[in-house]
C-alpha positions in Angstrom: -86.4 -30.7 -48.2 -85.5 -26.9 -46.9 -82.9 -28.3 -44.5 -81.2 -30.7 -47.6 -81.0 -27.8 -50.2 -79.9 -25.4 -47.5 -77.3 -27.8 -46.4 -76.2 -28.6 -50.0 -76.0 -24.8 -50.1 -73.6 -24.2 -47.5 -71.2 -27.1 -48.9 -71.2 -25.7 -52.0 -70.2 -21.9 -50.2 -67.3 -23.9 -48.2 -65.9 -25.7 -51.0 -65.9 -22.7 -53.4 -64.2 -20.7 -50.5 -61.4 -23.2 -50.2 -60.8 -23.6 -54.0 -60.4 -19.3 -53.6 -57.8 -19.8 -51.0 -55.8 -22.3 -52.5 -55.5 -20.4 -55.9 -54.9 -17.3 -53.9 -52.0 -19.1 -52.3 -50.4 -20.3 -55.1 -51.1 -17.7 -57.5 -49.0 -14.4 -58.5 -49.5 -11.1 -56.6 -50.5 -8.5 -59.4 -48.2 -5.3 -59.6 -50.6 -3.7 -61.8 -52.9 -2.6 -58.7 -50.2 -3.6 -55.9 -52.6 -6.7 -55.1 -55.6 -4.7 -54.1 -57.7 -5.2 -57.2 -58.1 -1.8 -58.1 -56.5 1.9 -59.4 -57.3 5.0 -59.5 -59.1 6.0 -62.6 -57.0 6.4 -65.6 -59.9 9.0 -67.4 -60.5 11.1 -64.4 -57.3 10.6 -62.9 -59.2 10.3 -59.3 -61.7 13.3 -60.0 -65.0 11.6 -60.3 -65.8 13.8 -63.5 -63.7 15.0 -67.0 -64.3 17.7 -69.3 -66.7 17.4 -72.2 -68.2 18.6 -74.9 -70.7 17.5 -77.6 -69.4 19.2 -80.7 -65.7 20.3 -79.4 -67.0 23.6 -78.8 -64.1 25.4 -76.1 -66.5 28.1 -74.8 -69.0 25.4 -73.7 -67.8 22.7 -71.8 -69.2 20.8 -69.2 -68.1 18.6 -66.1 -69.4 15.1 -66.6 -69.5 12.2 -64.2 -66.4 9.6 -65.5 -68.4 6.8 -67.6 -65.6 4.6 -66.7 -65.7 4.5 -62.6 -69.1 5.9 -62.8 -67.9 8.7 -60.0 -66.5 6.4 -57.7 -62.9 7.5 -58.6 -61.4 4.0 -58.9 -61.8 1.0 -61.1 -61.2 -2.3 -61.5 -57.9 -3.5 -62.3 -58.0 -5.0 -66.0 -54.9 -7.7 -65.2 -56.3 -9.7 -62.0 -59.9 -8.5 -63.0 -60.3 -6.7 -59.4 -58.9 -10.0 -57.5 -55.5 -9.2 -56.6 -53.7 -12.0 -58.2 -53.2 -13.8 -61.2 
């Protein structure tokens, strides 16, 4: 029973990863992100953190981690959803 659903398993792995390839080879290349799926934050423009402050208050403002690339300084490309191609 193991070894059937484990073999089912790894068909199922194969075939998806042949369906990937053969829409990544006939799909567009994404300019957006220069087919690599993602871009440097538009919000922190690449600094992991932006300005804020809770009631526009200019003698008290604080850094705060990006909420859109959570501090990792890129983010996903929104055309190809992060894959690269259309």
């Amino acid at each position: 029973m193991i070894a059937l659903s484990l073999a089912a398993s790894t068909t199922v792995k194969v075939i998806r990863c042949a369906t990937e390839a053969k829409r990544k080879s006939l799909a567009k290349p994404c300019h957006v992100c220069k087919e690599k799926g993602f871009y440097i934050c538009k919000i922190c423009k690449g600094n992991a953190s932006i300005q804020w402050s809770p009631l526009y208050d200019p003698i008290h403002i604080n850094p705060c981690q990006c909420p859109i690339c959570d501090g990792h300084r890129v983010q996903r490309c929104l055309n190809c959803l992060g894959r690269g191609y259309y």
